[in-house]
C-alpha positions as MATLAB code, in Angstrom:
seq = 'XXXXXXXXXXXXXXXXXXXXXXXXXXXXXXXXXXXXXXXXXXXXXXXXXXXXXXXXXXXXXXXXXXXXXXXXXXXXXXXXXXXXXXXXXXXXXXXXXXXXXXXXXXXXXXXXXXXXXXXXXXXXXXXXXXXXXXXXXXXXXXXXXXXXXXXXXXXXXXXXXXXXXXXXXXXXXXXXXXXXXX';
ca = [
     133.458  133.033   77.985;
     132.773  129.473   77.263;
     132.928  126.487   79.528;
     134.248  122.953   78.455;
     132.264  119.881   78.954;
     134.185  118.700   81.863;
     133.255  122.394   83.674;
     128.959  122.372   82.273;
     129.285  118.818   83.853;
     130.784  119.856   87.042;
     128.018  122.486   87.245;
     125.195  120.474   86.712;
     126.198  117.663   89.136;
     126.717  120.570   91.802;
     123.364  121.712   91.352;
     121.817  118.244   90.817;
     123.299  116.367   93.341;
     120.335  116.551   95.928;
     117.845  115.459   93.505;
     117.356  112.282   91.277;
     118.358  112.440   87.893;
     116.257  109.730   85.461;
     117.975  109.264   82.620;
     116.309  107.893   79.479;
     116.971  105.054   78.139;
     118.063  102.913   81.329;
     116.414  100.018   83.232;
     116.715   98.462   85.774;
     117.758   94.558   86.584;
     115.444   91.833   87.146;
     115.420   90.926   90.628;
     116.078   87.319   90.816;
     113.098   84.804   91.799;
     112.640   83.225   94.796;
     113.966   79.811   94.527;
     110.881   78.382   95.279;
     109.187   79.952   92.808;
     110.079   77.783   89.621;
     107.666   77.156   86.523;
     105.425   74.673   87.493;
     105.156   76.077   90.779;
     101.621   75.795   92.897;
     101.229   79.347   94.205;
      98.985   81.214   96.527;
      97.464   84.336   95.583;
      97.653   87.031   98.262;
      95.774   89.901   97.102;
      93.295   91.256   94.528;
      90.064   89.456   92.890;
      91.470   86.452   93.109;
      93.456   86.441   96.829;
      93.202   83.099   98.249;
      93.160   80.888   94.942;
      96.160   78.499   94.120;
      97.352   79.093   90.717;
      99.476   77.718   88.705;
     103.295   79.638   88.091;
     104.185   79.857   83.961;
     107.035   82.149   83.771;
     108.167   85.285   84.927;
     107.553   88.321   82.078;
     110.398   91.527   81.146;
     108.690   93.541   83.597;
     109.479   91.521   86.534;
     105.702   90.249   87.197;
     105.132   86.838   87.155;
     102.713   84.933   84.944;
     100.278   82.276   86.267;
      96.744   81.118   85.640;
      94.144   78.971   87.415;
      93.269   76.943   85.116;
      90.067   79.062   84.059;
      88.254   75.588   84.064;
      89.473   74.753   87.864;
      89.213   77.825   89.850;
      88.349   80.635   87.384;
      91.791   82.416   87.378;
      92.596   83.460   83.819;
      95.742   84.051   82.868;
      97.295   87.032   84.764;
     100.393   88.997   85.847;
     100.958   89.179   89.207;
     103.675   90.871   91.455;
     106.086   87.975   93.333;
     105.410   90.437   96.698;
     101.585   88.706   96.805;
     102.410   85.184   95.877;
     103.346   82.149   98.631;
     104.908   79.289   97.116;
     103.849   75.818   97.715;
     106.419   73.215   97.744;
     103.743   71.298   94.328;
     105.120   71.487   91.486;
     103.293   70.653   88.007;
     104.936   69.935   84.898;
     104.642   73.120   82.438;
     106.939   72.063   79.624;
     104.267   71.387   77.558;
     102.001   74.611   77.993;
     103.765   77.467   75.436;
     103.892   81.091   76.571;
     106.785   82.361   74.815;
     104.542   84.443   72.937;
     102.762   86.327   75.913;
     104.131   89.949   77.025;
     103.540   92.772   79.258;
     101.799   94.384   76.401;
      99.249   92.111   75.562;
      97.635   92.865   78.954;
      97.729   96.344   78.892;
      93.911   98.214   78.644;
      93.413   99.462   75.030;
      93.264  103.614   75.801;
      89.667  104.549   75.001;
      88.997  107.825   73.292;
      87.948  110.863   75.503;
      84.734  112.102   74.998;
      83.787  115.699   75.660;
      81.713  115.694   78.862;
      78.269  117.916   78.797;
      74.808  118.404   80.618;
      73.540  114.931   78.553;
      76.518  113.577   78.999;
      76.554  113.354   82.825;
      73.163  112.821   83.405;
      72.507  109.866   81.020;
      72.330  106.754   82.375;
      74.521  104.366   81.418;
      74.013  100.372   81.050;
      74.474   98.638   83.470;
      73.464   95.327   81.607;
      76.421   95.272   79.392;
      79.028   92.869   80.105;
      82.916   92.841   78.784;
      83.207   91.640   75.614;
      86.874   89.352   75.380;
      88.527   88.627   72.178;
      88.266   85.567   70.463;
      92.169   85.557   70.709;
      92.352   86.076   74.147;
      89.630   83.288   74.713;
      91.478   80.517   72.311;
      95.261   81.377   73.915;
      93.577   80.650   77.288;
      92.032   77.455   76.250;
      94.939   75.978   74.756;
      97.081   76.677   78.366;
      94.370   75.228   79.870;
      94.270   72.149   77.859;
      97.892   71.446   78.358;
      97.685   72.122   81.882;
      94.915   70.238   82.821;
      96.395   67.391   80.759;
      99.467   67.398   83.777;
      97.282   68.255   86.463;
      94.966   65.252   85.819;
      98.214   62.891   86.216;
      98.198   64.091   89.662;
      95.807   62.454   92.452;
      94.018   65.145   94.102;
      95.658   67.686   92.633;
      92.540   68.606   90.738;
      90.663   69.385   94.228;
      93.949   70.986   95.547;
      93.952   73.874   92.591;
      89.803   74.077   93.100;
      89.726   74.819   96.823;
      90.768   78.787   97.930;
      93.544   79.229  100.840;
      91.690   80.518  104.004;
      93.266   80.607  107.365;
      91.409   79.787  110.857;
      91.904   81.216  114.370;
      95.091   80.412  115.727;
      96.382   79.543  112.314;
      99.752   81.458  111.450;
     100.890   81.411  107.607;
     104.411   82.198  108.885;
     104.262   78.624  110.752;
     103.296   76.614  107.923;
     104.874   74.887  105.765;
     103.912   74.933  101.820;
];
């Protein structure tokens, strides 16, 4: 006895129905952006390396993450994807029109996969350099020196916006982020 398509369907939803299905091939929507956060945006970062800084908001990327940088030359924030979850919004804005990301994705700051290595006696026990220091690509180095150079063009239009970007968010006693106004 066969079964039609309609009836293997039926099945397979009856038995399925408790459990997530993924199906390949599907994404899901952007969420939209906070209006406050707009390119050109002044933003705080929240969390990671770099929590505390005030970087500068470029564009949002495919993936959802937002793009923003420093500049490198202000407040040593290169440029970086970050999740809109650990960002505040100030209410300064900087012109970005002139700084050109269009070619920047997800991918380009994705870890290159290093080859596994079989793992022996030598192996573990040798010691291993701690003298050596990360090595960035000339590419990466030139694409964040010519953001840089358009941004700091904008920012130095500004009065005191120089020493705004330089100086990290910190919060005192008594001091309530949830209170303030950005």
């Amino acid at each position: 006895m066969t079964l039609t398509d309609k009836e293997n369907r039926a099945i397979v939803t009856k038995f399925l129905s408790n459990k997530k299905v993924k199906v390949k091939g599907t994404k899901r929507p952007l969420r939209p952006l906070r209006s406050s956060l707009v390119p050109g945006a002044v933003v705080i970062l929240l969390a990671g390396r770099y929590a505390g800084k005030r970087v500068i908001f470029l564009r949002q990327l495919e993936s959802g993450l937002l793009l923003v940088t420093g500049p490198y030359l202000l407040n040593g924030v290169p440029v970086r994807r970050v999740s809109k979850k650990y960002v505040i919004a100030t209410s300064t804005k900087v012109n970005v029109s002139g700084c050109d990301t269009s070619a920047l994705k997800d991918s380009d700051f994705m870890r290159e996969k290093k080859d596994k290595k079989e793992k022996g006696e030598e192996q573990f026990f040798e010691k291993k350099n701690k003298d050596e220091k990360k090595v960035y690509s000339p590419e990466k180095i030139a694409r964040q020196k010519k953001i840089d150079a358009s941004l700091l063009k904008e920012i130095e239009k500004v009065e005191h916006l120089k020493d705004y970007i330089s100086t990290s968010f910190t919060l005192l006693n008594g001091q309530y982020p949830h209170a303030m106004k950005f």
